[in-house]
C-alpha positions as CSV (number, residue, x, y, z in Angstrom):
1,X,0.0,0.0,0.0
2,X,1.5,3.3,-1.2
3,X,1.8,5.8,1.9
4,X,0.4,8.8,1.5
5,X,1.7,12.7,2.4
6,X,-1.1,15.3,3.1
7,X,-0.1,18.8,1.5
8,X,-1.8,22.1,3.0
9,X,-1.4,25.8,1.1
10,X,1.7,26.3,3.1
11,X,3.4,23.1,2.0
12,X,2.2,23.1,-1.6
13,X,5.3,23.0,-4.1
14,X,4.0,21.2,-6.8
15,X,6.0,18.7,-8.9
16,X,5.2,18.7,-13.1
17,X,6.6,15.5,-14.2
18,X,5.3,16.0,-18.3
19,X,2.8,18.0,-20.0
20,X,1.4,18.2,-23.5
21,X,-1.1,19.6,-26.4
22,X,-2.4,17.0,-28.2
23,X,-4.6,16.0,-30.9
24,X,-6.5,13.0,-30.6
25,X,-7.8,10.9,-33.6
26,X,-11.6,10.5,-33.8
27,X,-12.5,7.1,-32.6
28,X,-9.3,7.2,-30.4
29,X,-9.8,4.4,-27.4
30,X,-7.4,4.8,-24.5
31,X,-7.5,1.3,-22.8
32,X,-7.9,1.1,-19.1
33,X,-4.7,2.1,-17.2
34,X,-3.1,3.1,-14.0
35,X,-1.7,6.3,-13.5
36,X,1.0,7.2,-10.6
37,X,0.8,10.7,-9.7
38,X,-1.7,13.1,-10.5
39,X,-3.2,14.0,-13.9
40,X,-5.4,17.2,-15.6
41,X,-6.4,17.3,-18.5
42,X,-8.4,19.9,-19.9
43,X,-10.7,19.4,-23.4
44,X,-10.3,22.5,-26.0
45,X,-12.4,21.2,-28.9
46,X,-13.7,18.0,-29.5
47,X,-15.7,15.1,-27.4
48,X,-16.1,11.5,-26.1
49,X,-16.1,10.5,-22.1
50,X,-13.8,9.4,-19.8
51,X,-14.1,6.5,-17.3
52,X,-12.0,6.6,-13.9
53,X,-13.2,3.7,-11.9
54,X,-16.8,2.7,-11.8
55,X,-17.8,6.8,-13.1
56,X,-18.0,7.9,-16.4
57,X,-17.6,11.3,-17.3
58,X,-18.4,13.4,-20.5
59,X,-15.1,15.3,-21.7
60,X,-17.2,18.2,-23.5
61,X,-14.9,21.7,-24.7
62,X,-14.3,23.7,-21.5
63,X,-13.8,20.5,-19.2
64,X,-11.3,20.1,-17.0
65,X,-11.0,16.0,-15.8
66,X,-8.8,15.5,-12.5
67,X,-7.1,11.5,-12.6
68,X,-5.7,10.7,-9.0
69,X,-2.9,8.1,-8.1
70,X,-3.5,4.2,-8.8
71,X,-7.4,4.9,-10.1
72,X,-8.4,2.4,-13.3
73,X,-9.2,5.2,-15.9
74,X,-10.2,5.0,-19.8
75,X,-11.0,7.6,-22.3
76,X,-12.7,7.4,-25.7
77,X,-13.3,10.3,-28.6
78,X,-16.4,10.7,-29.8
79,X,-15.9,9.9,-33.9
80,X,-17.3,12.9,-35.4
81,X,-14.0,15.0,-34.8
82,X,-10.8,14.9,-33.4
83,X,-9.8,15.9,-29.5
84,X,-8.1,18.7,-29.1
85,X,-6.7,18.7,-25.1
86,X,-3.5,19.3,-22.8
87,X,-2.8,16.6,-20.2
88,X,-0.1,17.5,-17.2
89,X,1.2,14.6,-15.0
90,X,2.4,16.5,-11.6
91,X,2.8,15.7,-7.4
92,X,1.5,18.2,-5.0
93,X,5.5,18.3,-3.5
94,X,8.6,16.8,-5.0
95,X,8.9,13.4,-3.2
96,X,12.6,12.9,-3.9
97,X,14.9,11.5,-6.5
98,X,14.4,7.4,-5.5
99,X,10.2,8.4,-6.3
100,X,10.7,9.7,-9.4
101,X,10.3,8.1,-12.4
102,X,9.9,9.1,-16.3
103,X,7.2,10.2,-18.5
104,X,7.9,7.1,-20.6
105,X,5.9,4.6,-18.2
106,X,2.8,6.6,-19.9
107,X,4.7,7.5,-23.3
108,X,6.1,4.3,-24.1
109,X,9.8,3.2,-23.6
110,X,12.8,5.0,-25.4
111,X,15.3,3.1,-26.2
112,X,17.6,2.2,-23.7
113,X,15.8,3.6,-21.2
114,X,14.3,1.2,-18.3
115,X,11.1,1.5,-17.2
116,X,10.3,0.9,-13.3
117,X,8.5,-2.0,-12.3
118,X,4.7,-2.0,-11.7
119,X,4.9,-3.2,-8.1
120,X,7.2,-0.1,-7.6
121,X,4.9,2.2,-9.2
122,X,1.9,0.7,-6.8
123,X,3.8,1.3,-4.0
124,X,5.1,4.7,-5.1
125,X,4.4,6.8,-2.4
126,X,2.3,10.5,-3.4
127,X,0.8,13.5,-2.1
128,X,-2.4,14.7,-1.6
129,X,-4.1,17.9,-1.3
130,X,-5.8,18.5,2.4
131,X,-7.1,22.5,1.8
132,X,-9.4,21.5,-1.5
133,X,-11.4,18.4,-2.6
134,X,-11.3,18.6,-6.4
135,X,-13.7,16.7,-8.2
136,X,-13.1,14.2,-11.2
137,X,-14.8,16.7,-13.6
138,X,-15.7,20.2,-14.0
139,X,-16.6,22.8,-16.3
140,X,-14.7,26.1,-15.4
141,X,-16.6,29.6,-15.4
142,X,-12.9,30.9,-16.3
143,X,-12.4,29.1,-19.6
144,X,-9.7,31.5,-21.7
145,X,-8.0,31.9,-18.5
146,X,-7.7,27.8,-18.0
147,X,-7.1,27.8,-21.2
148,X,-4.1,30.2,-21.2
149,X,-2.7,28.9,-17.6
150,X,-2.6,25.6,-19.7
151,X,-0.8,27.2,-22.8
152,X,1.7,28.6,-20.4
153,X,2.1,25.4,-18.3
154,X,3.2,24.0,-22.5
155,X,5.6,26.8,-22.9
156,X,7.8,26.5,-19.7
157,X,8.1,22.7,-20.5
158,X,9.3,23.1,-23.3
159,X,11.7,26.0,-22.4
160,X,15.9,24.7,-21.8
161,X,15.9,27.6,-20.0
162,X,17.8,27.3,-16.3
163,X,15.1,28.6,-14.5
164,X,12.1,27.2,-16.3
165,X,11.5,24.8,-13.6
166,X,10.6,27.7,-11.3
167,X,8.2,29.3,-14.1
168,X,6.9,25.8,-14.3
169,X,6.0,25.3,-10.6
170,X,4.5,29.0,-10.8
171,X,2.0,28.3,-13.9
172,X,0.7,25.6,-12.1
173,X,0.6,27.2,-8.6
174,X,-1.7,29.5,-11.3
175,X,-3.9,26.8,-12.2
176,X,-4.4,25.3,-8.9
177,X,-5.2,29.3,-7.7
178,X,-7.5,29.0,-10.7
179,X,-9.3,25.8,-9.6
180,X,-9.8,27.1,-5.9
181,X,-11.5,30.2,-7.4
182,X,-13.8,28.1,-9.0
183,X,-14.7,26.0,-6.5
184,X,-14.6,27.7,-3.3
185,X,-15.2,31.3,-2.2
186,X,-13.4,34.0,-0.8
187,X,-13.9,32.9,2.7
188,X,-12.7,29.2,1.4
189,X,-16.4,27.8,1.8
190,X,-17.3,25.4,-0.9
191,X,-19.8,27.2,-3.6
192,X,-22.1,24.4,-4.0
193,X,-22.2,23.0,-0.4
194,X,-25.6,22.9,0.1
195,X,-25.1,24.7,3.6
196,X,-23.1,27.2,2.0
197,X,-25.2,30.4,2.7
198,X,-25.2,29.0,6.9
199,X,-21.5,28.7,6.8
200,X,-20.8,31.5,5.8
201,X,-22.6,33.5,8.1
202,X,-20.8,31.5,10.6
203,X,-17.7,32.9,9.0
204,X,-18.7,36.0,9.2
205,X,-19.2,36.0,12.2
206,X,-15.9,34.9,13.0
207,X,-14.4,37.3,11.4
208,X,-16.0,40.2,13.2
209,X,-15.4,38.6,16.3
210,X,-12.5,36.8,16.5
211,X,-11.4,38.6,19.6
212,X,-14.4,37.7,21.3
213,X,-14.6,34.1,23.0
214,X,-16.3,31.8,20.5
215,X,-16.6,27.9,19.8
216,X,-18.5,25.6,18.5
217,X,-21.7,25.5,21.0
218,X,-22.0,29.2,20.5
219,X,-22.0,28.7,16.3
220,X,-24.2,25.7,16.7
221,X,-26.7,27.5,19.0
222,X,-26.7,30.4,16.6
223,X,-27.7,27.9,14.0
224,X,-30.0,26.3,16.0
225,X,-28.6,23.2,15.5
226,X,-26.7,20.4,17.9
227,X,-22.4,21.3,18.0
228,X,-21.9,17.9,16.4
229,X,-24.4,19.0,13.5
230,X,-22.8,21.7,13.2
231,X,-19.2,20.9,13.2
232,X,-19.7,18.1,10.9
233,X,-21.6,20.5,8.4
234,X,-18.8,23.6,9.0
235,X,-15.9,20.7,8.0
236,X,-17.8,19.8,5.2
237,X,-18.1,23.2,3.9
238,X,-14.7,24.7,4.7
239,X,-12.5,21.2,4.7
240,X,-11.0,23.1,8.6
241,X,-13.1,22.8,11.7
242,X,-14.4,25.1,13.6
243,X,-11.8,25.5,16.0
244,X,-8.9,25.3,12.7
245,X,-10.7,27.9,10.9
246,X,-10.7,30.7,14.5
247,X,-6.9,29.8,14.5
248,X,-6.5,30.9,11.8
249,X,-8.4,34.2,11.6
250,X,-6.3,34.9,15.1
251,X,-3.0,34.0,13.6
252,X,-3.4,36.0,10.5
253,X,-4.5,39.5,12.5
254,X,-1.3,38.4,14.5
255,X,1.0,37.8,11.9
256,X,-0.3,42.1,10.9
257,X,0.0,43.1,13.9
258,X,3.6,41.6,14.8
259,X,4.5,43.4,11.1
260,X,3.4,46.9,12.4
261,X,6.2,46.3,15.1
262,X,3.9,48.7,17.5
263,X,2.6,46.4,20.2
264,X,4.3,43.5,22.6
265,X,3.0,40.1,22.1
266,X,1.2,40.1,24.9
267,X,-1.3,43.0,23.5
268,X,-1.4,40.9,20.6
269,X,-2.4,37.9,22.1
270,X,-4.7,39.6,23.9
271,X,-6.1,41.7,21.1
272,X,-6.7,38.7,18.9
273,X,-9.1,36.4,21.4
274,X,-6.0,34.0,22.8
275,X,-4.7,36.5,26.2
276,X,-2.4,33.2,27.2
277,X,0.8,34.3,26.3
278,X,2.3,30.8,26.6
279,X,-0.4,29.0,24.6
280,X,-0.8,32.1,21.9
281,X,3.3,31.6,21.4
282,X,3.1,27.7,21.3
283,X,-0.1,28.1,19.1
284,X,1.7,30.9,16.7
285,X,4.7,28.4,16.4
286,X,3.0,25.5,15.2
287,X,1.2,27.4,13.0
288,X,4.1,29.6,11.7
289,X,7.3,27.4,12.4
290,X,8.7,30.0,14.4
291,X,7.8,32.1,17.7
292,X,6.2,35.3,17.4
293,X,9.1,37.7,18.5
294,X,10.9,35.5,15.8
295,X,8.6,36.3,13.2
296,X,8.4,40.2,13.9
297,X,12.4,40.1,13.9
298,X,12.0,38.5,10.4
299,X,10.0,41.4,9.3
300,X,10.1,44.9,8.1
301,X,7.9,47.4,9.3
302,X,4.3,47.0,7.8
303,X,4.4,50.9,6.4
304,X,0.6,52.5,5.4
305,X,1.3,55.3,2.8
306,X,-1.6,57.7,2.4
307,X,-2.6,60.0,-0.3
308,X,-1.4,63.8,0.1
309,X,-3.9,66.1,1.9
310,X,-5.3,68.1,-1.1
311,X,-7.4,70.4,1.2
């Protein structure tokens, strides 16, 4: 059993392994195979369906189909026309030069060149994704712009440029960005959670009164629902719970405050709902990796320009 590593937003340094436009023949059948890290591929003209597992999906122009790790997938075009469509093969993190392996054990062998064995690639360990659950299909609001991100993705690829790698990681950093707007909102609830609208006044909440003392029986009595209810609905919403999501708000205002170098950490503990220094500092350093008078030593002063007085 391949182990698996769970990747948040601050950990995310994704991995493209190959990436191409192609053109696929009408009446093109793409046997059932495995896959060992994560694939997108996004249809630009053209049609048939695509099969991962027991679900079958239509691949329509304006799709974008999402193939995890070690899932039985098959695609077929549709024979009217050709498929036009880029496919990227990528990890959520680099896992290391003894994980890798080549494009070829999708592409076919070059000569000379070895291809790993399958038991390997079973247990090839991979990353997933904690902060967003993206589905097997959607159909972007956002098309040129997926569209372009993809383009772009094609380009650095292709580039022998020495820092094409880092443009690389960046263009799809772009089309994850891309995929969150689309599926979350601002506030990172999930747009078509059927709870969304409850969530997110529970947010809101949150956010205008983070200093105060809140928890999850307060939100769930708001709601008028039990704190189990409720906290199995907020998770479902947000992917944090309720507790998670606070933190959060409380470290962020932190983080601005300890930038505007103006107050001791114990005001800002205070001022952002957590007045145990201890716990605030052990909290903040869990969070941030270092302590708070570590992190406002790292910084330079948060400066607020403001527009001449015209009067």
């Amino acid at each position: 059993m391949a182990n698996i590593y769970r990747v948040d937003y601050k950990t995310l340094s994704p991995y493209v392994r190959f990436i191409h436009e192609v053109v696929v023949h009408p009446g093109a059948h793409l046997h059932e195979r495995y896959i060992y890290d994560h694939e997108f591929i996004f249809v630009v003209s053209g049609s048939g369906w695509l099969r991962i597992e027991n679900n079958k999906y239509p691949m329509e122009p304006g799709d974008l189909l999402y193939i995890r790790p070690h899932k039985l997938n098959e695609m077929y075009v549709f024979e009217k026309e050709p498929m036009h469509c880029f496919a990227v093969h990528f990890d959520y993190m680099f896992l290391g030069e003894s994980t890798d392996f080549s494009p070829s054990v999708y592409l076919g062998r070059r000569q000379g060149e070895i291809i790993p064995d399958v038991n390997w690639l079973k247990a090839r360990p991979y990353a997933e994704l904690m902060d967003l659950d993206i589905p097997e299909r959607m159909t972007p609001s956002r098309t040129h712009s997926f569209h372009e991100a993809f383009k772009e993705l094609v380009l650095h690829f292709n580039e022998s440029r020495a820092d094409a790698h880092i443009w690389l990681k960046s263009s799809l950093l772009r089309l994850l960005g891309l995929v969150h707007q689309e599926l979350t909102t601002k506030e990172g609830i999930r747009i078509h959670n059927s709870h969304a609208d409850l969530m997110l006044e529970a947010v809101q909440f949150m956010q205008q009164n983070y200093t105060q003392k809140i928890d999850l029986p307060m939100l769930a009595a708001r709601a008028n629902l039990s704190p189990k209810y409720f906290g199995s609905l907020f998770k479902q919403a947000t992917g944090q719970s309720v507790s998670q999501y606070l933190l959060g708000l409380r470290i962020e205002e932190a983080k601005r405050l300890l930038r505007l170098h103006k107050f001791t950490i114990k005001e800002i503990a205070d001022g952002v709902g957590i007045p145990d220094l201890f716990y605030f500092s052990k909290l903040f350093k869990k969070m941030e990796g270092l302590s708070p008078k570590k992190y406002a030593e790292s910084m330079p002063p948060l400066i607020h320009s403001f527009p001449p007085n015209s009067g």
